[in-house]
N, C-alpha and C positions, 0 to 999 in steps of 0.2 A: 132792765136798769131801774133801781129804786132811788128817790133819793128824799129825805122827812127834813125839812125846814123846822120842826123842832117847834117851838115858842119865838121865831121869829117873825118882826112883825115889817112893814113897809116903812123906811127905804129899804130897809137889807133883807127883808123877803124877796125882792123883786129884783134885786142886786144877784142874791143866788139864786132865783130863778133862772135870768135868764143865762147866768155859767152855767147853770145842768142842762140848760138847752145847747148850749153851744157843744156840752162832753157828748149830751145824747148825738148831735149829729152827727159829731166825729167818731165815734163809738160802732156807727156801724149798726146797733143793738134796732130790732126791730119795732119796741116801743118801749116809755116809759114812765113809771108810775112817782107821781108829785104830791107831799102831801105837806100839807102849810094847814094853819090855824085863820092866815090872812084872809079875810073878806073879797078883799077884793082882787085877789090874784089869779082868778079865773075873769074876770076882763081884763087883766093887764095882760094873761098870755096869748089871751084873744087877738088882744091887739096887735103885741109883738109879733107874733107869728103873719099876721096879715100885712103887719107895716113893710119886716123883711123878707116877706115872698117865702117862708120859711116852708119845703116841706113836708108838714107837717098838718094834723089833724087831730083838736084836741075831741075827745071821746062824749057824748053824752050821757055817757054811765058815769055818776060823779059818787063815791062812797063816801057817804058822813061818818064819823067814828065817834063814841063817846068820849071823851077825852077823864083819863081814870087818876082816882086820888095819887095813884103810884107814878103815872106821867108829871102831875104837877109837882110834887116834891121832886122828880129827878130835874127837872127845869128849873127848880129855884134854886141848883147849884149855879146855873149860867145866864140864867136874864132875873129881873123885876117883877115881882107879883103882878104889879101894873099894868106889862104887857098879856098877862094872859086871865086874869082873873075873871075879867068878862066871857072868855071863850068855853063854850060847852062842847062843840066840834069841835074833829078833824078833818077837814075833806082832802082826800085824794083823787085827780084826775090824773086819766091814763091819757099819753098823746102819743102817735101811731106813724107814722110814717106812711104819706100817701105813696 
């Protein structure tokens, strides 16, 4: 299971975050790869996962990605320069299913 947060940023990175955790659980699927732009959403899942006993196991292999001229033009159909213009990554974390 993949799912790209795109150029969203926190409240609604975290918003759907934690709905692809809830599809991943129910999914069945044996792990699944997250990718956000947001800072800080590798402790937000940390947490969530620990708050709701969740599971789940997020990965120490975290993949940064350049983030390329042709992602940011396709994003300034759908958000605000403002929310990404700062961001040079991507990071994707993988969480696994204990």
């Amino acid at each position: 299971m993949e799912v790209d947060l795109k150029a969203y940023r926190c409240p609604n990175a975290q918003i759907m975050a934690n709905a692809a955790l809830q599809r991943f659980i129910a999914s069945g699927a044996a792990s699944m790869k997250l990718t956000s732009i947001e800072p800080s959403l590798e402790r937000s899942l940390r947490a969530r996962i620990e708050h709701l006993g969740l599971p789940l196991e997020l990965s120490p292999d975290v993949i940064d990605t350049a983030i390329s001229p042709v992602q940011r033009e396709v994003w300034l159909s759908d958000f605000d320069e403002e929310d990404f213009e700062d961001v040079r990554v991507s990071r994707t974390f993988v969480l696994v299913r204990r």
